[in-house]
Backbone as JSON, one array per atom type, in Angstrom:
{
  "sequence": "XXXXXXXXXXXXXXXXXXXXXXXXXXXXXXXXXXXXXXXXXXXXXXXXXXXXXXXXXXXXXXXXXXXXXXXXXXXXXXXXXXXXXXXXXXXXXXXXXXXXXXXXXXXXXXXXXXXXXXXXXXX",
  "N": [[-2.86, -13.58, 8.15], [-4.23, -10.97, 9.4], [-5.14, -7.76, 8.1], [-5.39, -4.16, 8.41], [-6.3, -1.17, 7.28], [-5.39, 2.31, 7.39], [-5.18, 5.88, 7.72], [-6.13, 7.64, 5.39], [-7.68, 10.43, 3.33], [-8.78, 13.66, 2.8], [-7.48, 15.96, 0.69], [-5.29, 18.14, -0.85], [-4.06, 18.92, -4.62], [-0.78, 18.24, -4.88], [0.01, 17.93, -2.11], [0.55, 15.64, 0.75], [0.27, 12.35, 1.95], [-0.15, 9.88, 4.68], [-0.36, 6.2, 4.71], [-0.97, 4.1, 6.38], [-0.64, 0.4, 7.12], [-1.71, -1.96, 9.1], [-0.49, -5.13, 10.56], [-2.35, -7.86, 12.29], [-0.48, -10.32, 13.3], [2.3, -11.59, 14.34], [3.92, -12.79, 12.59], [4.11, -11.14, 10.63], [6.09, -10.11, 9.82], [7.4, -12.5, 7.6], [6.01, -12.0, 5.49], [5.41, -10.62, 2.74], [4.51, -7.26, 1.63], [2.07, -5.51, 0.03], [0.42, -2.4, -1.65], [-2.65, -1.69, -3.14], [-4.61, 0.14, -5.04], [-7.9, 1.39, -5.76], [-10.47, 3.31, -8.1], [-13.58, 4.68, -8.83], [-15.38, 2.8, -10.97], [-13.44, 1.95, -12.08], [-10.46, -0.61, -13.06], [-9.04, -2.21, -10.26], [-5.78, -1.64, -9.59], [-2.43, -2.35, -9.26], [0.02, -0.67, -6.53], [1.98, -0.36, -4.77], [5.61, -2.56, -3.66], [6.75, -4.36, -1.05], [9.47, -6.27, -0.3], [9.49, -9.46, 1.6], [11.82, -9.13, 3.56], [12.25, -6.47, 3.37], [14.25, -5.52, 1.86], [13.76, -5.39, -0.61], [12.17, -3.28, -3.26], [8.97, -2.29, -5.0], [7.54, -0.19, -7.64], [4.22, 0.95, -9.27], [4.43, 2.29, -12.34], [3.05, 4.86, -12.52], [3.33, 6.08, -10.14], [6.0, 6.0, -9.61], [8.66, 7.74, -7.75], [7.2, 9.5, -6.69], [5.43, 8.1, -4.58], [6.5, 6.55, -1.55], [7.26, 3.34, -0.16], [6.94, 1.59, 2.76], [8.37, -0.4, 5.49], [7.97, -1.5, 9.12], [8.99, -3.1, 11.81], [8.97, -3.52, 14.06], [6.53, -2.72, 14.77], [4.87, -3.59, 13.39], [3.67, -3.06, 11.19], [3.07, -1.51, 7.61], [3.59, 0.82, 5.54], [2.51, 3.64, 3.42], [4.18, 6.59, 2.27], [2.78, 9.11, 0.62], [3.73, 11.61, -1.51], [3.16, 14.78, -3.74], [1.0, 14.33, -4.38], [-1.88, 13.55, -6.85], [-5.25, 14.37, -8.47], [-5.61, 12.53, -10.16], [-4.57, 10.54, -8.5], [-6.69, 9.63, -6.39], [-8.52, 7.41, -4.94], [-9.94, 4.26, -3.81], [-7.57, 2.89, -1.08], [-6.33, -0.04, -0.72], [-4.52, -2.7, 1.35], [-2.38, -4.88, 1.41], [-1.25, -8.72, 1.64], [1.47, -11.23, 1.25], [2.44, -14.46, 1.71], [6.01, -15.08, 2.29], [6.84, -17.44, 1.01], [5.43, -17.52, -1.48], [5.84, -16.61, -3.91], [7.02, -14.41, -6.18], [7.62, -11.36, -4.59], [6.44, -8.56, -5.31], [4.14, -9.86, -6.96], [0.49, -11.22, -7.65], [-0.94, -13.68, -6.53], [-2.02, -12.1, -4.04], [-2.52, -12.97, -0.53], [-3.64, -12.15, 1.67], [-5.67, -9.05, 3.3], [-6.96, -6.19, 3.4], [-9.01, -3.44, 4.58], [-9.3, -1.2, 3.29], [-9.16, 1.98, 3.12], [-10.03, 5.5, 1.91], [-8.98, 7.78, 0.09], [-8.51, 11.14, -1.6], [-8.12, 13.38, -3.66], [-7.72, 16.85, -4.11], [-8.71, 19.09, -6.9]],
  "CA": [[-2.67, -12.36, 8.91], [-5.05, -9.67, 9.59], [-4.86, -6.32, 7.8], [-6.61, -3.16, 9.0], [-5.69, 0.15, 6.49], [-6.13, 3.77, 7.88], [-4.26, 7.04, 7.25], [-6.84, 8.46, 4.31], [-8.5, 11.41, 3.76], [-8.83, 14.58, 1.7], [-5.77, 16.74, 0.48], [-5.15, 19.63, -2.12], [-3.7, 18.44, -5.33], [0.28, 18.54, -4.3], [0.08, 17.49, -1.12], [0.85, 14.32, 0.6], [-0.58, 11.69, 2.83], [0.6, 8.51, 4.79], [-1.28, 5.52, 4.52], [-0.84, 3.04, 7.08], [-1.59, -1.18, 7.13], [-1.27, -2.58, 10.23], [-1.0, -6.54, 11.16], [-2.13, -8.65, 13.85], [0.46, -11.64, 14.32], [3.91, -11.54, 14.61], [4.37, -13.45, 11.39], [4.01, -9.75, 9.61], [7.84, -10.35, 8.97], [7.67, -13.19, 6.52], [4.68, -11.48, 4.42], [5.7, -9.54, 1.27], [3.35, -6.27, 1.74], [1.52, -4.39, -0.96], [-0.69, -1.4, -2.07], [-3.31, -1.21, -4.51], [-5.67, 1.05, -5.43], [-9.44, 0.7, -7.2], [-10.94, 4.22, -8.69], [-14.81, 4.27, -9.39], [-15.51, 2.4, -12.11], [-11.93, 1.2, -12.79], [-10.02, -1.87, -12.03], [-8.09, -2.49, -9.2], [-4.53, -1.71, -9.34], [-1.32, -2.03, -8.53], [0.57, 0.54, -6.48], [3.36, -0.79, -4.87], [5.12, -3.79, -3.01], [7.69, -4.28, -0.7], [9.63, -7.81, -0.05], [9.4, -9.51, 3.08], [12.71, -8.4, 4.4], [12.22, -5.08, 3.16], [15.47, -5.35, 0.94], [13.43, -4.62, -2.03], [10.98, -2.39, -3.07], [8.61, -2.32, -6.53], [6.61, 0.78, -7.87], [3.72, 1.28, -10.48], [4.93, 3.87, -13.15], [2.32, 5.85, -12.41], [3.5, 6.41, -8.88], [7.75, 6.05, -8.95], [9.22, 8.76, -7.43], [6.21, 10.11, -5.75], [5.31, 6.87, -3.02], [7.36, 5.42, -0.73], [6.38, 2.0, 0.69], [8.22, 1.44, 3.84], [7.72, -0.9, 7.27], [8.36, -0.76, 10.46], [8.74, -4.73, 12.35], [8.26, -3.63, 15.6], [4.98, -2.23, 14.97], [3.95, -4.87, 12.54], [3.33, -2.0, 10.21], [3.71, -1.08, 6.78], [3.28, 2.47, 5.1], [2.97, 4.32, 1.84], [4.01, 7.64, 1.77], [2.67, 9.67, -1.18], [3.97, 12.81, -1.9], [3.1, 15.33, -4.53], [-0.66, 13.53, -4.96], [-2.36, 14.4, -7.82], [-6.6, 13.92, -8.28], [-5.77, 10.73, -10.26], [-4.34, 9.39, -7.2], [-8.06, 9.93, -6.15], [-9.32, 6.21, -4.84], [-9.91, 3.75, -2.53], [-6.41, 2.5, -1.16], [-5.9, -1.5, -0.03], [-3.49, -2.89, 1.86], [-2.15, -6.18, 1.02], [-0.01, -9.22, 2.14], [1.71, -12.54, 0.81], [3.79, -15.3, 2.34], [7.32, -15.18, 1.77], [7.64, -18.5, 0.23], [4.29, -17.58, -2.14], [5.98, -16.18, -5.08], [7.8, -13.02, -6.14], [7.15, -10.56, -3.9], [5.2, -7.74, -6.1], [3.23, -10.9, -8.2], [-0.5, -11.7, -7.35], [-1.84, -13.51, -5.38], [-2.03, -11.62, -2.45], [-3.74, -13.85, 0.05], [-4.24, -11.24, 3.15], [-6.77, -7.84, 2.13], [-7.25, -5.08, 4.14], [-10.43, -3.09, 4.1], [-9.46, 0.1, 3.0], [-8.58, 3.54, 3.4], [-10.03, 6.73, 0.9], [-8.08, 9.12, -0.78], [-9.42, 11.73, -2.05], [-6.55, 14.66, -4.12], [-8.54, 17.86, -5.08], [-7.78, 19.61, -8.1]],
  "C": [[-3.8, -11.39, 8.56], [-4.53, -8.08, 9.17], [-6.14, -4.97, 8.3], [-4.99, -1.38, 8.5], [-6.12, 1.46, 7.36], [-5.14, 4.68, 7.26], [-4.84, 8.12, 5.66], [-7.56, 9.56, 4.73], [-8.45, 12.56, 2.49], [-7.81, 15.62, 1.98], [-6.0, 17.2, -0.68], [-4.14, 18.89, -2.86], [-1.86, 18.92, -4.97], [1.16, 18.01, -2.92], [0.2, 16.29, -0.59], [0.23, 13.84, 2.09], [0.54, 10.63, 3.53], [-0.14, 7.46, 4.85], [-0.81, 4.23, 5.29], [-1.24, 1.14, 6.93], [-1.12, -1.89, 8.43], [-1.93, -4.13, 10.66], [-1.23, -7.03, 12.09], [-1.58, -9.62, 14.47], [1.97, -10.92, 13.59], [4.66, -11.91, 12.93], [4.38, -12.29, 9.85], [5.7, -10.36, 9.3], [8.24, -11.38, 8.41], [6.68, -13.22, 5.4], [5.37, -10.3, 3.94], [4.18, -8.54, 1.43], [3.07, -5.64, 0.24], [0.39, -3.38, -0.58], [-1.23, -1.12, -3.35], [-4.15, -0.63, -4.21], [-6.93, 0.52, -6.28], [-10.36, 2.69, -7.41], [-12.97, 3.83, -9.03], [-14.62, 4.09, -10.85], [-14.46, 2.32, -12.91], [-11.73, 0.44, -12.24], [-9.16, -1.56, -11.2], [-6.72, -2.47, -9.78], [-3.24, -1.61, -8.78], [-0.47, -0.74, -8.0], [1.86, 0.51, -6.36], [3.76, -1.66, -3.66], [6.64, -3.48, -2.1], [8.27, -5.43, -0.08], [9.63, -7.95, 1.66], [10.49, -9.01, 4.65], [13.34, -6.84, 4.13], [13.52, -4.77, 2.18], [14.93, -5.04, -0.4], [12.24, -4.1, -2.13], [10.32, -2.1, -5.08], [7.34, -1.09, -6.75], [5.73, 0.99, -9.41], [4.28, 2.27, -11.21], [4.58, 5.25, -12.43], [2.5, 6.63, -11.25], [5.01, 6.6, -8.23], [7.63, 7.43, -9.3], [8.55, 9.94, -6.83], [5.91, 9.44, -4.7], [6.46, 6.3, -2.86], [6.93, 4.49, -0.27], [8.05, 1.69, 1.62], [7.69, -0.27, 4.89], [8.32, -0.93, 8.54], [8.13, -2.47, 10.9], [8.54, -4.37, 13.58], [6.72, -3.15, 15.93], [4.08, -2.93, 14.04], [2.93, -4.46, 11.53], [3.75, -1.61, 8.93], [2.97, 0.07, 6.1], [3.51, 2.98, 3.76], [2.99, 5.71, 2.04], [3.98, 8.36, 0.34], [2.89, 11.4, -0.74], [3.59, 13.36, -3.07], [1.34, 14.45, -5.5], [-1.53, 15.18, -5.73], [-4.09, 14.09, -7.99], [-6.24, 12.91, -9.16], [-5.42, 9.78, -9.44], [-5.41, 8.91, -6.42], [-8.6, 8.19, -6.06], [-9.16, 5.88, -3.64], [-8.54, 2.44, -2.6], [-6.37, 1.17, -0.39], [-4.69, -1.78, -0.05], [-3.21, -4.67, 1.45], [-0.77, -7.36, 1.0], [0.15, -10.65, 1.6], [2.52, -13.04, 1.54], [5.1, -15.02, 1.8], [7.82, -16.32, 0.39], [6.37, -18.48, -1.04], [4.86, -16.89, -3.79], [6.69, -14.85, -5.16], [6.82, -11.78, -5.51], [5.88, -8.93, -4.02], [4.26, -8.47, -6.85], [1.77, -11.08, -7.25], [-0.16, -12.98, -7.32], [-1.4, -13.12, -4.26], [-3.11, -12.31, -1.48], [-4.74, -13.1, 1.37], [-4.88, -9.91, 2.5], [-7.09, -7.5, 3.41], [-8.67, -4.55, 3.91], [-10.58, -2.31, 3.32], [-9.43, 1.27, 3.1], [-8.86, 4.68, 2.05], [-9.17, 7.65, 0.8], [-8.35, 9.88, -1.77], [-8.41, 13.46, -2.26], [-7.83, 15.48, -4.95], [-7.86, 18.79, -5.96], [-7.4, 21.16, -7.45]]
}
């Protein structure tokens, strides 16, 4: 499946964003979705995942109780809202998708990769 991220941009430390991933086949509803993040000159990490039938939902520390990860099946869409973004939320945000039958639903490997979407929280 085809991912294509949008919904970034620049926001006052507090403030909140939505961050879109949108697929191109139908088969979005047996792909476990994620969101990670990569910071200059840090690694890539995890943000947060959500199983393929949306019945469960997994969040980095660094981010429970501030993002939501949602989706939407008729639009073959899935979404992170972040609320209360802080400038360490400050990177570039990927979208990311696994088969159903590929392993627990927040675990690497993610086989589908988005391009990308900036985010950018000023102090």
């Amino acid at each position: 499946v085809q991912l294509q991220a949008s919904g970034g941009g620049l926001v006052q430390a507090g403030g909140s964003l939505r961050l879109s991933c949108a697929a191109s086949e139908r088969t979005f509803s047996t792909y476990s979705m994620a969101w990670f993040r990569q910071a200059p000159g840090k690694e890539r990490e995890f943000v947060a995942a959500i199983s393929w039938d949306g019945g469960n939902t997994y969040y980095a520390d660094s981010v429970k109780g501030r993002f939501t990860i949602s989706r939407d099946y008729v639009k073959n869409t899935a979404y992170l809202q972040m609320d209360s973004l802080k400038p360490e939320d400050t990177a570039l945000y990927l979208c990311a998708g696994k088969e159903k039958y590929s392993g627990a639903y927040y675990s690497p490997p993610f086989g589908s990769w988005g391009q990308g979407t900036q985010v950018t929280v000023s102090s």
